[in-house]
C-alpha positions as CSV (number, residue, x, y, z in Angstrom):
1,X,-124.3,98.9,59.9
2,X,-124.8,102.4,61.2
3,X,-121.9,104.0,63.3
4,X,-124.4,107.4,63.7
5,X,-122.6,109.1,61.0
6,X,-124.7,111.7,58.9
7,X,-125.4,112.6,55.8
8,X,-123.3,116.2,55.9
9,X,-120.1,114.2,57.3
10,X,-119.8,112.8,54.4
11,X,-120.5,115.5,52.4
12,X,-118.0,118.2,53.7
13,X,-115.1,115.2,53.9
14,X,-112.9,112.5,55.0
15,X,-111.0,115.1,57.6
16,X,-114.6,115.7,59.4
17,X,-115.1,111.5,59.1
18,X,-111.9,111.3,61.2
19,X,-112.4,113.5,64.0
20,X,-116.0,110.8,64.7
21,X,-114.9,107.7,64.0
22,X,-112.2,107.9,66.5
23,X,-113.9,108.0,69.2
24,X,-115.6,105.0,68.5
25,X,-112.2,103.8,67.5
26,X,-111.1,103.6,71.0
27,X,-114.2,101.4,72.2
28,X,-113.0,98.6,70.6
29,X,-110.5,96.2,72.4
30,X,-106.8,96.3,70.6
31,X,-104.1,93.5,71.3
32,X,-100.8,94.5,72.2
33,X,-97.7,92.4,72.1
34,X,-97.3,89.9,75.2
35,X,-93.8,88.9,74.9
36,X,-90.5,90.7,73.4
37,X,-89.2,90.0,70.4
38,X,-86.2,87.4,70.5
39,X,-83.1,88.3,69.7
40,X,-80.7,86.0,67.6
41,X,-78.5,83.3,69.6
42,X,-74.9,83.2,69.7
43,X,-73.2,80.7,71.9
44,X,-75.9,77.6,70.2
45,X,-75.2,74.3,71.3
46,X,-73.7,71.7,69.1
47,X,-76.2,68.9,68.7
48,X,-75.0,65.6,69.4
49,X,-72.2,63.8,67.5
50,X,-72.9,60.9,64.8
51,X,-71.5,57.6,66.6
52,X,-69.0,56.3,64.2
53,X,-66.7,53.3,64.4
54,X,-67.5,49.5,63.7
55,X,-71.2,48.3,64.5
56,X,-70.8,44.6,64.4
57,X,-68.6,42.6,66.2
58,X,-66.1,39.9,65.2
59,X,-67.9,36.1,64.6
60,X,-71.6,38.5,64.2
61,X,-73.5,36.3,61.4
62,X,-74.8,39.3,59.2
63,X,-76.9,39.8,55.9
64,X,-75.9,41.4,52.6
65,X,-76.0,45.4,52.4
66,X,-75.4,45.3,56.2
67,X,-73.6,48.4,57.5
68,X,-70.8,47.2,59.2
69,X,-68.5,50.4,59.9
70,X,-68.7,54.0,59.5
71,X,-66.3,56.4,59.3
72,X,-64.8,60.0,58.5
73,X,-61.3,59.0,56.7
74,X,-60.4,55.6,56.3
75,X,-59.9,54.0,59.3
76,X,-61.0,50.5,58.6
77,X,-60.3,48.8,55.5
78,X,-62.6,46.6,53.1
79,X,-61.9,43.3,53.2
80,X,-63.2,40.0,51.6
81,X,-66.5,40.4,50.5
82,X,-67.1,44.5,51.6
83,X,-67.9,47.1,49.9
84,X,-66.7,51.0,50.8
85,X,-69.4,53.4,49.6
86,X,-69.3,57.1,48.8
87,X,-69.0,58.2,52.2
88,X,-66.7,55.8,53.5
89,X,-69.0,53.3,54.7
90,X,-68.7,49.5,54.7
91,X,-71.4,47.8,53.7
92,X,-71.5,43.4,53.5
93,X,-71.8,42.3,49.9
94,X,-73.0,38.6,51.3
95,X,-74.6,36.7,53.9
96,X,-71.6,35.1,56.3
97,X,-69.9,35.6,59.3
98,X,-67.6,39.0,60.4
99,X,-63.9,38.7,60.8
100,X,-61.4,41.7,61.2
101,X,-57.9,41.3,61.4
102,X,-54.6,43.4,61.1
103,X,-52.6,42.9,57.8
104,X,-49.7,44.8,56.6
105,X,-50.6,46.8,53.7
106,X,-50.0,46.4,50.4
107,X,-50.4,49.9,48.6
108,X,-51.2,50.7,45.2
109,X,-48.2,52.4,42.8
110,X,-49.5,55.3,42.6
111,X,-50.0,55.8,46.8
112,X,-48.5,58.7,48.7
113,X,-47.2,55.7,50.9
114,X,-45.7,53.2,48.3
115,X,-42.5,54.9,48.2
116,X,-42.6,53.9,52.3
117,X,-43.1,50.1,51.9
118,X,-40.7,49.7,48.6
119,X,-38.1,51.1,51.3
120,X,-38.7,48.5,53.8
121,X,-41.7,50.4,55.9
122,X,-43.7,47.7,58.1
123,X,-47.3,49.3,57.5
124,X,-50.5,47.4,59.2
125,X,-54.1,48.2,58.7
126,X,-57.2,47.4,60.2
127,X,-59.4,45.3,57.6
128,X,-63.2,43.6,57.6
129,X,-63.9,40.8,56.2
130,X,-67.6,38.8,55.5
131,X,-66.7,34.9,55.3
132,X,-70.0,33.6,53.3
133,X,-72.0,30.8,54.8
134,X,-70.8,27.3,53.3
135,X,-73.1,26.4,50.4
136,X,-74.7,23.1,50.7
137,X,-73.9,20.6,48.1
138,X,-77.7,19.6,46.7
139,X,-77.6,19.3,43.4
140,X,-78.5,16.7,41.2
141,X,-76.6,16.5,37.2
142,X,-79.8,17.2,34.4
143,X,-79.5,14.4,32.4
144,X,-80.6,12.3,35.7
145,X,-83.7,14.4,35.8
């Protein structure tokens, strides 16, 4: 490529190289910005809320490692046959049918609340339960095999 600079440009230096190149400099198209720059938000909206609360309802026929509540603190209690994970989930540990009832509670010894119910205190709890499916009774003894 030859921008029509000379030999004796170079020669006597870069300040001389300046003062024609720029010209040609200008020729060329340049992009400028097209929008401002974005400044940081304050007032962000929350996104939306995690539904929490029981997810099946009562008599609901449901599988093993079905979710069947979820929750923050413990609302709902495990029952027969459920499971409470790490993050207070309850989960079906068998195939069977849903039932939640109210029970009065029966603390461990070592409970903030046991002192309550030794005293007399009426305390009633929310509980799920999985009833299993009745097995059927197929079964044949081995030594008629």
């Amino acid at each position: 490529m030859n921008f029509g600079i000379s030999k004796h440009l170079l020669s006597k230096g870069l300040p001389l190289l300046k003062q024609e190149l720029l010209p040609m400099l200008d020729a060329f198209q340049t992009r400028a910005a097209s929008k401002m720059a974005g400044g940081a938000t304050k007032n962000r909206k929350r996104g939306k809320k995690t539904p929490r609360g029981i997810k099946v309802e009562e008599g609901q026929e449901v599988q093993r490692q079905t979710i069947l509540c979820t929750q923050l603190q413990l609302r709902y209690y495990p029952g027969q046959n459920v499971k409470i994970g790490t993050n207070m989930t309850l989960n079906a540990m068998v195939d069977g049918k849903v039932l939640i009832t109210k029970e009065k509670l029966n603390p461990y010894p070592d409970s903030p609340i046991y002192s309550g119910v030794q005293n007399g205190e009426v305390i009633e709890r929310v509980f799920v339960h999985v009833l299993p499916f009745k097995q059927e009774n197929r079964f044949r003894l081995i030594s008629l095999v």
